[in-house]
C-alpha distance (Angstrom), angle and dihedral (degrees) to the residues before:
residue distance angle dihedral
X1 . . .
X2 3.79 . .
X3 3.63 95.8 .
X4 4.03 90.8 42.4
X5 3.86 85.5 61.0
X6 3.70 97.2 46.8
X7 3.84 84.5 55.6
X8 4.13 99.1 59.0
X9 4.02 87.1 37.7
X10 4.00 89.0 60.2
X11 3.65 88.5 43.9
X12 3.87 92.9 45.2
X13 3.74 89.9 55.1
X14 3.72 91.0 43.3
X15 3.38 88.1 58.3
X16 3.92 95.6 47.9
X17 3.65 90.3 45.6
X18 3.89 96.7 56.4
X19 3.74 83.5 49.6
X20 3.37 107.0 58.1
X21 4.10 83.0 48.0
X22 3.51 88.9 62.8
X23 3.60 100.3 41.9
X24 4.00 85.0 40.6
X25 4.27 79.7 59.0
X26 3.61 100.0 40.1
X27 3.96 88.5 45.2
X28 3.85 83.1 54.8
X29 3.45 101.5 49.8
X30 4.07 98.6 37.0
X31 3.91 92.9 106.9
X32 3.68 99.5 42.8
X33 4.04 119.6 122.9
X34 3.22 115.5 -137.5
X35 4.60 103.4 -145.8
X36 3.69 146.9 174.5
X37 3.65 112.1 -140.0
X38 4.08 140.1 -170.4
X39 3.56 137.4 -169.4
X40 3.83 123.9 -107.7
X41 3.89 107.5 -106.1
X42 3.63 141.3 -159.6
X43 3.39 109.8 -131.4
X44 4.24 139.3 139.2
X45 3.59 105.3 -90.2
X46 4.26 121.0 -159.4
X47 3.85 117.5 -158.6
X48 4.01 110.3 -143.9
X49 3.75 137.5 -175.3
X50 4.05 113.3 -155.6
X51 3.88 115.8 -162.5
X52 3.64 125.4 147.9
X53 3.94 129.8 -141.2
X54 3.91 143.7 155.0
X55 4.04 118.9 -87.8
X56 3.93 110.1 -110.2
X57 4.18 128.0 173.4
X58 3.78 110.8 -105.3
X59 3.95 78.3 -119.5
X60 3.71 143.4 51.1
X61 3.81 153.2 137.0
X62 3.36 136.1 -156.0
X63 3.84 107.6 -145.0
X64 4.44 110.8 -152.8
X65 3.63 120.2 177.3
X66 3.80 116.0 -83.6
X67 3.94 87.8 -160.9
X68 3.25 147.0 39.2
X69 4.11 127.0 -103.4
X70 3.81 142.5 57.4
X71 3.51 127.3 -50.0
X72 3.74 114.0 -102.7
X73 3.43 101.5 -172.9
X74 3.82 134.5 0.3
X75 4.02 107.9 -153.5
X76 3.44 99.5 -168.1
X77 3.93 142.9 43.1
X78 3.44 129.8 -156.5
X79 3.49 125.8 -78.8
X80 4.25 88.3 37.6
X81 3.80 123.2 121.4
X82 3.99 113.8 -124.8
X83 3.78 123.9 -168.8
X84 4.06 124.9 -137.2
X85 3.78 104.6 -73.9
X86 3.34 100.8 18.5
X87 4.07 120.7 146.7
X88 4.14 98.8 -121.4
X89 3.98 89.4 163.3
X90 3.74 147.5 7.0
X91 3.87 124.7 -155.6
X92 3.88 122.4 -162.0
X93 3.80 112.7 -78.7
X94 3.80 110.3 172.3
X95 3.62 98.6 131.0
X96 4.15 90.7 38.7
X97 4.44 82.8 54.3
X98 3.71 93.0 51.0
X99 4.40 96.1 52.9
X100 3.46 77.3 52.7
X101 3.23 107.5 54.1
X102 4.07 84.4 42.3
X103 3.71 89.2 53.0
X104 3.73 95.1 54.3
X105 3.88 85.0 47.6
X106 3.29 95.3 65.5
X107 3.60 99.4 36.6
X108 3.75 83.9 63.3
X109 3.94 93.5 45.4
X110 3.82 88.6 52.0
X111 3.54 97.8 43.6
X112 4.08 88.9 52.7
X113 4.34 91.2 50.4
X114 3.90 84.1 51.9
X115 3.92 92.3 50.3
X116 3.71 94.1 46.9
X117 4.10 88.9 48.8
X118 3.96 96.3 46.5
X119 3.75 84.4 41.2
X120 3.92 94.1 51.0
X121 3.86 88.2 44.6
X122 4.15 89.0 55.4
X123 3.62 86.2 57.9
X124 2.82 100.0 47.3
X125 4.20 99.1 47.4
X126 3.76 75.0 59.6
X127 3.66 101.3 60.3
X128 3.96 92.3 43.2
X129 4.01 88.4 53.0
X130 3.99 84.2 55.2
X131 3.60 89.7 50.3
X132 3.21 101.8 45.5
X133 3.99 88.3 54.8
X134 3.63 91.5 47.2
X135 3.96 90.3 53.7
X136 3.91 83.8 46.6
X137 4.09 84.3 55.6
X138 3.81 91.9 44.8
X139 3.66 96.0 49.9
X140 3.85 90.5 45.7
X141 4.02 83.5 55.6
X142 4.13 88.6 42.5
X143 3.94 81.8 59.7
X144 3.60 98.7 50.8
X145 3.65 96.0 51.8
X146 3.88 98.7 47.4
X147 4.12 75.5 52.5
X148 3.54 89.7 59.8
X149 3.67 93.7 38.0
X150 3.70 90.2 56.0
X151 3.55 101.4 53.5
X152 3.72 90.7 37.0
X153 3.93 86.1 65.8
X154 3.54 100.1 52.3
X155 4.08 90.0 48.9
X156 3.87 80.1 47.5
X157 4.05 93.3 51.1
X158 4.12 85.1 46.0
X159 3.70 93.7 48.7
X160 3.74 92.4 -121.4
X161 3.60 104.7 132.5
X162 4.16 131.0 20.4
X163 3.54 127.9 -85.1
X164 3.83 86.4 -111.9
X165 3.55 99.6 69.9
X166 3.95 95.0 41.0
X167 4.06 80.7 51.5
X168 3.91 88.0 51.6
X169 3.97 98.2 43.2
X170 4.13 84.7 51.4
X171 3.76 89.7 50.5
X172 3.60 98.5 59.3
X173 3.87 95.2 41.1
X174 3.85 83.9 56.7
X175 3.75 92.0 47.2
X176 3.91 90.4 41.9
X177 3.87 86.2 50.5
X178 4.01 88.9 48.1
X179 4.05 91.7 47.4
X180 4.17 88.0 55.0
X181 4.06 90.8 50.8
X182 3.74 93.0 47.7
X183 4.12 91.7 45.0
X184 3.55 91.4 57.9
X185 4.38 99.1 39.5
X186 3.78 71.9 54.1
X187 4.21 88.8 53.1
X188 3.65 91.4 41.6
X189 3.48 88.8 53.0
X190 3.74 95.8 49.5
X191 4.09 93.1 47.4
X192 3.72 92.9 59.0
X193 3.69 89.7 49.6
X194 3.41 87.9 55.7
X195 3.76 94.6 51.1
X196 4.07 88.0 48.5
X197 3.68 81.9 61.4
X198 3.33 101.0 44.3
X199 3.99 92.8 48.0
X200 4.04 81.0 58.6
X201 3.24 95.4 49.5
X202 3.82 93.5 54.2
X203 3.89 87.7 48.6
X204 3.76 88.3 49.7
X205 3.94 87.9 56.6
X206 3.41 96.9 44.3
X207 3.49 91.7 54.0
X208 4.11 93.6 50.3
X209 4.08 84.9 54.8
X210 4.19 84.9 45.4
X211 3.80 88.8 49.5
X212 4.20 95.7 35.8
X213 3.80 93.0 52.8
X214 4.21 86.0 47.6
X215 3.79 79.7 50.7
X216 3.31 94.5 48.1
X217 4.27 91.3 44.3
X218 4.02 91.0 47.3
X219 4.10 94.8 42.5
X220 3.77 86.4 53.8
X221 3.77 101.3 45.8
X222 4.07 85.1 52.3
X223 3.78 99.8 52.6
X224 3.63 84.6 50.1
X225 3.73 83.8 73.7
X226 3.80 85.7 63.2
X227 3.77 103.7 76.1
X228 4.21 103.4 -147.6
X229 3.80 133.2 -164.1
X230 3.78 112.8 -111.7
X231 4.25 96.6 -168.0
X232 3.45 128.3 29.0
X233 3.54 103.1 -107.8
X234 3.59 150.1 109.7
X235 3.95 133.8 -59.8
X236 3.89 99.1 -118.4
X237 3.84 98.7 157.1
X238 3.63 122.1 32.8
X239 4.14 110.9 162.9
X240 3.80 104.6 163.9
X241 4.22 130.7 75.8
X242 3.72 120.9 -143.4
X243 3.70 110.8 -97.3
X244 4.02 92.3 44.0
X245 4.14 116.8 120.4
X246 4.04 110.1 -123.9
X247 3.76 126.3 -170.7
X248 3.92 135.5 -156.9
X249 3.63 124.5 -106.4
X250 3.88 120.8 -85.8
X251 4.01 128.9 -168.9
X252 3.22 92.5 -81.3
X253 3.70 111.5 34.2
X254 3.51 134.5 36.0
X255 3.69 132.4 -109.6
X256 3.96 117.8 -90.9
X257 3.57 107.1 -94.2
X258 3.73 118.0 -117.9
X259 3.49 116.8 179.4
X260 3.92 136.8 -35.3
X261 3.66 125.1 -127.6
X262 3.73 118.3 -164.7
X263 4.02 124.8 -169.8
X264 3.72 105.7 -123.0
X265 3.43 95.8 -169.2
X266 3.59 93.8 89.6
X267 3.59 116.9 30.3
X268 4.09 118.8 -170.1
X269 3.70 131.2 -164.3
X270 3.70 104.4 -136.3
X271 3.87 110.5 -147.4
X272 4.07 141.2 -158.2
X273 4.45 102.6 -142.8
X274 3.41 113.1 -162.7
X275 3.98 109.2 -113.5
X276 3.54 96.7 -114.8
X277 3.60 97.7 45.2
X278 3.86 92.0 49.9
X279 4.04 95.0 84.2
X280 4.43 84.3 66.0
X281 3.49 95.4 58.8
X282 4.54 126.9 85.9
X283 3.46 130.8 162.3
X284 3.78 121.7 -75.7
X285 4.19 91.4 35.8
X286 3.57 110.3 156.1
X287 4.41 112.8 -120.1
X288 3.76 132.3 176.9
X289 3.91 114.1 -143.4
X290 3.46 131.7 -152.4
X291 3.88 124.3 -162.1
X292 3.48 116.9 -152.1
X293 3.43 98.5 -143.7
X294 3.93 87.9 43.1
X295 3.55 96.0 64.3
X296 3.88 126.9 -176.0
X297 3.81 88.3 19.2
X298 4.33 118.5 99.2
X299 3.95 108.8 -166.9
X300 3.75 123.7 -158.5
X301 4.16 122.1 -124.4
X302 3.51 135.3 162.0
X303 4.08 125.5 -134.6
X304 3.83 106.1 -103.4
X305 4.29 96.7 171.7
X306 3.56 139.1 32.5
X307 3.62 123.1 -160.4
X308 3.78 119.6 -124.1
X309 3.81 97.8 -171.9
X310 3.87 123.9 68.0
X311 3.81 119.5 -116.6
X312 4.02 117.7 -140.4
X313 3.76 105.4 -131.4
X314 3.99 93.4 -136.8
X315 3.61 107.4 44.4
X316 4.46 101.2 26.0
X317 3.65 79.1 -130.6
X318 4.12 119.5 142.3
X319 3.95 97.2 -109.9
X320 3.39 95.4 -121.7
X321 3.92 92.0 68.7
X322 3.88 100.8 32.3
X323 3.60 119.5 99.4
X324 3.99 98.1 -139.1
X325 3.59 123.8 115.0
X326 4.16 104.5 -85.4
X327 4.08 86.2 -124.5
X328 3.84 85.1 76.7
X329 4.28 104.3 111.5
X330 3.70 104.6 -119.3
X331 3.49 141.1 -170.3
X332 3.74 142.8 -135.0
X333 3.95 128.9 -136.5
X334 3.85 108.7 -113.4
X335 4.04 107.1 -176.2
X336 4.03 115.0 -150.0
X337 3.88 115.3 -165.5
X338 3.58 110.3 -150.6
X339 3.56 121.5 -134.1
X340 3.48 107.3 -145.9
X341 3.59 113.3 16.9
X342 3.91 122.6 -165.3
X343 3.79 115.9 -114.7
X344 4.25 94.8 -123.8
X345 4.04 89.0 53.7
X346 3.89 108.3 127.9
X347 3.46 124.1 -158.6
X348 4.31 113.3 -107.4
X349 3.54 86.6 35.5
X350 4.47 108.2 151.4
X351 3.93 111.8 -120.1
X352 3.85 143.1 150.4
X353 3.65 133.5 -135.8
X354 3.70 135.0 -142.6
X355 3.55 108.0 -156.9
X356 3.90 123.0 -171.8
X357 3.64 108.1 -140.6
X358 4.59 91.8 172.3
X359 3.41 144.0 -9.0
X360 3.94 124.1 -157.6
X361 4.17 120.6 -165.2
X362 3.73 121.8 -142.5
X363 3.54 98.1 -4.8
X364 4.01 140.5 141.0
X365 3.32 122.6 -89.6
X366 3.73 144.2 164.0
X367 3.81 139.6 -171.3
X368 3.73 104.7 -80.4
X369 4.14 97.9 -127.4
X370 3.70 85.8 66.5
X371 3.45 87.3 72.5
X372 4.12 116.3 94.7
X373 3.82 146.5 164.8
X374 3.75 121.4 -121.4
X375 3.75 122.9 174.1
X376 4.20 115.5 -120.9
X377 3.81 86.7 -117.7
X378 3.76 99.2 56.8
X379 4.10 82.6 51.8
X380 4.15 95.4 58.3
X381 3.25 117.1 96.7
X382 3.65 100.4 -145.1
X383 3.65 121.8 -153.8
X384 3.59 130.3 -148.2
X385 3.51 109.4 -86.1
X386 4.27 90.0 37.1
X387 4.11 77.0 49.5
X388 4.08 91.4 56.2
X389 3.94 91.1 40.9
X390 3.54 89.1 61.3
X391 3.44 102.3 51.1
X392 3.44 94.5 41.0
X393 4.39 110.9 104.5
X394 3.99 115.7 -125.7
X395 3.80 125.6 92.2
X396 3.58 123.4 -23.9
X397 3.78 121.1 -129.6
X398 4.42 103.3 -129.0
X399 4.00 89.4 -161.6
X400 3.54 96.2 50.3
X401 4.06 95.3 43.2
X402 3.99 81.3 50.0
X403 3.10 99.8 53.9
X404 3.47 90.7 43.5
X405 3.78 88.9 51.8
X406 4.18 95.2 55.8
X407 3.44 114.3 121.7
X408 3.67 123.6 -128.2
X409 3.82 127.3 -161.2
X410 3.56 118.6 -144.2
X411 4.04 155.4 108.2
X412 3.60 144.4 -84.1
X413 3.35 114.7 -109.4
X414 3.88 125.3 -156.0
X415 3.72 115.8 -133.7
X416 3.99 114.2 159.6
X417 3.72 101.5 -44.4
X418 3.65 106.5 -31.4
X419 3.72 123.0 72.4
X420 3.70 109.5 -136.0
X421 3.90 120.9 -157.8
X422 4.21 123.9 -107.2
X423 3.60 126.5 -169.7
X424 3.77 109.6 -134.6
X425 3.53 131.0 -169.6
X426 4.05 107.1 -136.6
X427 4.39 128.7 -152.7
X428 3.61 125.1 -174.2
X429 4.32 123.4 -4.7
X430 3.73 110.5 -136.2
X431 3.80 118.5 -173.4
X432 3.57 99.9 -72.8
X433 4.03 112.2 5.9
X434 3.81 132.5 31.2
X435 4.19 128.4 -138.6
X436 4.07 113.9 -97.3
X437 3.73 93.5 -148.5
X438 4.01 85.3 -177.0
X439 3.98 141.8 -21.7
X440 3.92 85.0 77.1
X441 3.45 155.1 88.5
X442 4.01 143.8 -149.9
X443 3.77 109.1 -87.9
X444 3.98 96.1 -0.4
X445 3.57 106.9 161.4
X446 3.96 108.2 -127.5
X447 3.99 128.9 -176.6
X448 4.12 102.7 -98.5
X449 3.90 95.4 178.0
X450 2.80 168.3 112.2
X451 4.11 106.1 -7.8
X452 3.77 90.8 -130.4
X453 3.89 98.6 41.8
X454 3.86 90.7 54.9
X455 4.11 95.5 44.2
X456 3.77 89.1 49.1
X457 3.47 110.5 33.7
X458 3.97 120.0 100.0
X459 3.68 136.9 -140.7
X460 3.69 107.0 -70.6
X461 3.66 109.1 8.9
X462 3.39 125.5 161.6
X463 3.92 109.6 -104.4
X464 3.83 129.5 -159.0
X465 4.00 107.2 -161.2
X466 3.67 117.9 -138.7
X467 3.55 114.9 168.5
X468 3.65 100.0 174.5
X469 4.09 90.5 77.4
X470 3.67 116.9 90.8
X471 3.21 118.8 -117.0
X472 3.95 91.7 -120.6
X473 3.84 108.0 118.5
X474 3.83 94.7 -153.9
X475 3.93 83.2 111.0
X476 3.25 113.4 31.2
């Protein structure tokens, strides 16, 4: 019995023994990280902004009825081409015809009263010329007589002729003198008949600019029945029938529509840009667009407009003037002009855009998930007494906890087994990887994965390498 117990003792502390070895080992290993890791590379690295959109021409008008009717006759159908000016419909314009035609009437009327008047006041510069000479002719007569008068007085003085004939030279001065002041009563006379017809022919001209400008109102009002093409273009929209009644546009409701004509000749892809990848974009950035009903085909633009007002995401609505909470993400239009359309493109068609906002040659880069935030704090190593001082209650110092509180962006770096934190200073984000403009080296091996490892890991853990793991984080 004594040597049976010594047996299951040995094995007892056999069995202890290879336990505390394991625990020893687990004990050892209980703050190891378990990582995937990658090299920093030198590679080209391309900058991109994706947004999506709907294709639109750079162009277009929607044509609504300027009058009210039915639509006689629709000249075009959609799909045709249309040049500037061109008739593309007619609406009835009976009524509109007739004020015309009453217009013109009275143009004609007026036009005839200010004939007769400037042809009355012709005449009638002709008869004062005439009198006017014939006053000229009495006057010359006037002068005669007070001639003969004259010298009849001084033969009257010398007693050379009888009283009779000085009488009868004094007589026909007087009548002379008579003669001139009825000729020009007559002239008088004649110059404000003149100005009578002169007033009337003023009226009559002020009437023909009265009856022009009603013209002028009535022509316009009837070739607003005739519904014209602004742009050449093509008919893209066209959502009435002939034989349908449209009517114009009032304060509070719009116009019917009658057609839309777009300008082909410069089609645009209208896009939605992310707010915070807005500030990356300029003018002149190269894109690549793909249609979605074009598939298999990638068609080059260039941005041509930047929007300057924010976009609310619910409503479309500039931000400014929408009525959702300003936390909402928005968006701003970006417009891409293609540069070499296809000939079946449509406008409202769905596609996306690649646009390359930089491109860097030869330079560092590494997978952008190795990238994390650590506060300065968490990266002290604190000794004992520092250790004590913080623990200790009395005031605290706000710069120091501040500082203490930055946060610095940066990697892991492997160095034996522990991965030891670097701040890096980053460029441009591709796709996948993002430039290390400093805080790294060629061929530096960082920690790549998983997620969790690299937002919970501190400064100098001990790392255990296993590159066979994906770097999905489902499981870890």
């Amino acid at each position: 019995m004594k040597r049976k117990w010594k047996i299951v003792l040995g094995i007892l502390l056999l069995f202890i023994a290879a336990g505390g070895v394991f625990a020893s080992l687990r004990f050892s290993q209980r703050e190891l990280v378990s990582v995937q890791t990658g090299k920093v590379m030198r590679t080209d690295l391309v900058s991109q902004v994706v947004a999506s959109g709907e294709i639109k021409p750079r162009n277009y008008i929607n044509l609504g009825a300027n009058a009210q009717g039915q639509i006689l006759d629709l000249v075009v159908k959609e799909g045709d081409r249309v040049h500037k000016g061109q008739v593309v419909a007619r609406i009835e314009a009976v009524q509109a015809n007739a004020d015309v035609l009453a217009q013109r009437a009275g143009v004609a009327t007026a036009e005839a009263d200010s004939a007769a008047s400037e042809a009355g006041m012709r005449v009638q510069d002709d008869t004062i010329r005439a009198q006017q000479a014939s006053i000229e002719k009495v006057k010359f007569e006037l002068d005669r007589a007070k001639l003969n008068l004259d010298r009849a007085a001084q033969l009257w003085e010398q007693k050379l002729i009888a009283k009779q004939e000085y009488d009868q030279r004094k007589s026909d001065y007087d009548s002379q003198a008579a003669s001139v002041r009825a000729e020009e009563a007559r002239l008088a006379q004649m110059q404000a008949q003149r100005a009578q017809y002169a007033a009337q022919l003023s009226s009559s001209q002020r009437r023909i600019a009265q009856a022009q400008a009603n013209l002028t109102r009535f022509t316009d009002i009837l070739a607003k029945h005739d519904i014209v093409a602004p742009i050449d273009g093509v008919v893209t929209n066209l959502p009435v029938r002939q034989g349908e009644t449209v009517v114009p546009g009032i304060q509070n409701s719009a116009a019917s529509t009658v057609l839309t004509i777009a300008d082909m000749s410069l089609i645009t892809a209208e896009l939605k840009v992310d707010e915070t990848d807005i500030v990356n974009l300029s003018l002149g950035q190269i894109a690549d667009i793909t249609i979605d009903a074009i598939p298999n085909r990638t068609f080059k633009g260039k941005v041509t407009e930047i929007g300057n007002t924010a976009l609310s995401r619910s409503t479309g609505q500039a931000a400014s003037q929408s009525a959702t909470s300003s936390n909402e993400a928005k968006d701003f239009k970006v417009v891409v002009a293609l540069e070499d359309p296809p000939d079946d493109i449509r406008p409202g068609l769905s596609c996306s855009a690649k646009i390359v906002t930089a491109t860097r040659k030869d330079v560092l880069t590494i997978p952008i998930q190795a990238l994390t935030v650590r506060q300065k704090g968490d990266l002290e190593e604190l000794d004992t007494k520092q250790k004590a001082a913080r623990n200790e209650k009395g005031p605290m110092d706000v710069a120091a906890e501040r500082a203490r509180r930055e946060e610095v962006q940066g990697v892991f770096v492997i160095n034996g087994d522990k991965a030891e934190f670097h701040k890096v200073e980053t460029g441009i984000t591709g796709a996948t990887d993002i430039e290390v403009t400093s805080g790294l080296g060629p061929n530096d091996e960082i920690v790549i994965g998983g997620y969790r490892a690299i937002r919970t890991m501190r400064n100098g853990a001990h790392v255990k390498v296993d590159n066979r793991a994906p770097l999905d984080d489902s499981k870890s």
